[in-house]
C-alpha positions in Angstrom: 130.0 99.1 99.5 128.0 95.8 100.0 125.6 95.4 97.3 123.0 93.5 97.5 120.4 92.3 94.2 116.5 92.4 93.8 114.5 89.4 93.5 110.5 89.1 92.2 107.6 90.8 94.7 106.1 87.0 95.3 103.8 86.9 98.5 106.0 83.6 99.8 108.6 86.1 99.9 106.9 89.4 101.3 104.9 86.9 103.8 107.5 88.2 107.1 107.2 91.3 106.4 103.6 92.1 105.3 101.1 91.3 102.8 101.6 91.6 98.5 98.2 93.5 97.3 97.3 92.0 93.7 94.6 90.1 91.9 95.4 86.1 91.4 93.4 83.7 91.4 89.2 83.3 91.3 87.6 86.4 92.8 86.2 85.6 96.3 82.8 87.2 94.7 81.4 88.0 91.7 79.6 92.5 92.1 78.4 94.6 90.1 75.5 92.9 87.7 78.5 90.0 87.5 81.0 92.3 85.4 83.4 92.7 88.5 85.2 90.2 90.7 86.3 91.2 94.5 89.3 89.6 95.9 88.2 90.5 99.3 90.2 91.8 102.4 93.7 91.0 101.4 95.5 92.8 103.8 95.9 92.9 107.5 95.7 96.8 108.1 96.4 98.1 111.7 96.2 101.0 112.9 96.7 101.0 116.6 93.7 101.3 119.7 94.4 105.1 119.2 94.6 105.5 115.2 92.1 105.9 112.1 92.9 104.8 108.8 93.9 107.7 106.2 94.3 107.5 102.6 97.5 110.0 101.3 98.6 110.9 97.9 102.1 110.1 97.3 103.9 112.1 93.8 107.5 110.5 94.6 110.7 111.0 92.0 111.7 108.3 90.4 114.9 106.4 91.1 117.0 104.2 89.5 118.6 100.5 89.9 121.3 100.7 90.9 120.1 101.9 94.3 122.0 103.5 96.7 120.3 102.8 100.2 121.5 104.5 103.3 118.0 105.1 105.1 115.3 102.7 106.3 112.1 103.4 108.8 109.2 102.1 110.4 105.8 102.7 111.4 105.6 101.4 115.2 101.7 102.6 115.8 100.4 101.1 112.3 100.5 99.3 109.0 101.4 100.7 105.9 99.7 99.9 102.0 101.7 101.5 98.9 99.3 100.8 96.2 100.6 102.2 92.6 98.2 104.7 90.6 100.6 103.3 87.7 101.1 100.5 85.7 105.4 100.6 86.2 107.4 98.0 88.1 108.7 100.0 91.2 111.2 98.9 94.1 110.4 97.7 97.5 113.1 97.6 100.1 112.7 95.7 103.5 114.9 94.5 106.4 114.7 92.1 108.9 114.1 92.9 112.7 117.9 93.3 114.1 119.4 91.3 117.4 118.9 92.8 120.5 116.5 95.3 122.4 117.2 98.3 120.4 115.6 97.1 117.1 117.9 98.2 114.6 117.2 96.7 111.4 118.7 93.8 110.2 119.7 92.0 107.1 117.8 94.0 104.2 115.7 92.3 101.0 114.6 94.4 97.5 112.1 93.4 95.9 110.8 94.0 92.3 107.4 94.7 92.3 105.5 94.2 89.0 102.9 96.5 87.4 99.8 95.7 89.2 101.3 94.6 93.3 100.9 96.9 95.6 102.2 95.6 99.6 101.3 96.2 103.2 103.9 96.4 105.7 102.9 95.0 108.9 103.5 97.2 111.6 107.2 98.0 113.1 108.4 97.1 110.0 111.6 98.5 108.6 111.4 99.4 105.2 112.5 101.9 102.7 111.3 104.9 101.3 108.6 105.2 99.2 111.3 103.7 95.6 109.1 103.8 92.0 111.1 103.7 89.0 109.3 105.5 86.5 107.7 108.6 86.4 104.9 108.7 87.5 105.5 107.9 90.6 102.1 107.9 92.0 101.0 106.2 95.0 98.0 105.9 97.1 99.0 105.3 100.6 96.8 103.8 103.7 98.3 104.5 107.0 97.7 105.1 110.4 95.9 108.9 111.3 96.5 109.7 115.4 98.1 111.9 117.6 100.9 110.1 118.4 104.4 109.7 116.2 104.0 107.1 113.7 108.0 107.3 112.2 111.4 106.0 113.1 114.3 106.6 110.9 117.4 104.6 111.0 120.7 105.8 109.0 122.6 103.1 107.8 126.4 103.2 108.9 127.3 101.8 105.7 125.0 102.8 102.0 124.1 99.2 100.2 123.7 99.1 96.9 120.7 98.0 95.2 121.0 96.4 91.4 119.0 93.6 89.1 120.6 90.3 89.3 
């Protein structure tokens, strides 16, 4: 089984693939009689000409490294935020767009996300499953609401392993 290792959630990194949710840096504005600080619009949400946004409750099970992968999916009508109700590092799995017009998924990336990042996947692209690794593994989740399917799965014809480096 090819097995590949997990590198640090940086924004550099996530950058093809969507947007890291986290404070850094001075606030864009100081609220709330000065005792807050807004880091404003930090993610491109998108939710198709026929979509709404929605905000789910995700309770997922917690996994652990190492990771066996064998499914990814993707959202082709709308973005996707995972933002932690925890303060746990948790897994994020991506893969590159693959060659060719059916859009398999390509090479795949994990990322270690640190307590505090949440991330936005741009739409159409492939990621995996919703991966914390502590309980609990509470997520709220922004996402595109329509009428229309929002969910492709893709079975990977051979599992990859996911461990720390």
């Amino acid at each position: 089984m090819r097995q590949i290792t997990t590198r640090p959630l940086t924004a550099e990194a996530f950058a093809p693939f969507g947007e890291v949710l986290e404070v850094t840096g001075a606030p864009d504005k100081i609220i709330n009689q000065g005792l807050c600080g807004r880091h404003h619009d930090r993610a491109a949400m998108d939710f198709g000409p026929e979509g709404r946004a929605g905000i789910s409750l995700f309770d997922a099970e917690p996994r652990a490294l190492p990771y066996r992968l064998e499914l990814v999916e993707r959202h082709p009508e709308g973005s996707q935020a995972f933002l932690p109700m925890h303060r746990n590092e948790w897994l994020v799995i991506v893969a590159e767009p693959g060659p060719g017009a059916n859009a398999v998924p390509g090479e795949v990336h994990a990322f270690l996300a640190a307590p505090g990042q949440g991330i936005n996947f741009h739409r159409g692209t492939w990621h995996g499953v919703l991966t914390p690794l502590h309980a609990p593994g509470l997520f709220a989740v922004v996402d595109r609401i329509g009428q229309t399917p929002n969910l492709e799965e893709h079975w990977l014809t051979e599992p990859l392993l996911i461990t720390r480096p």
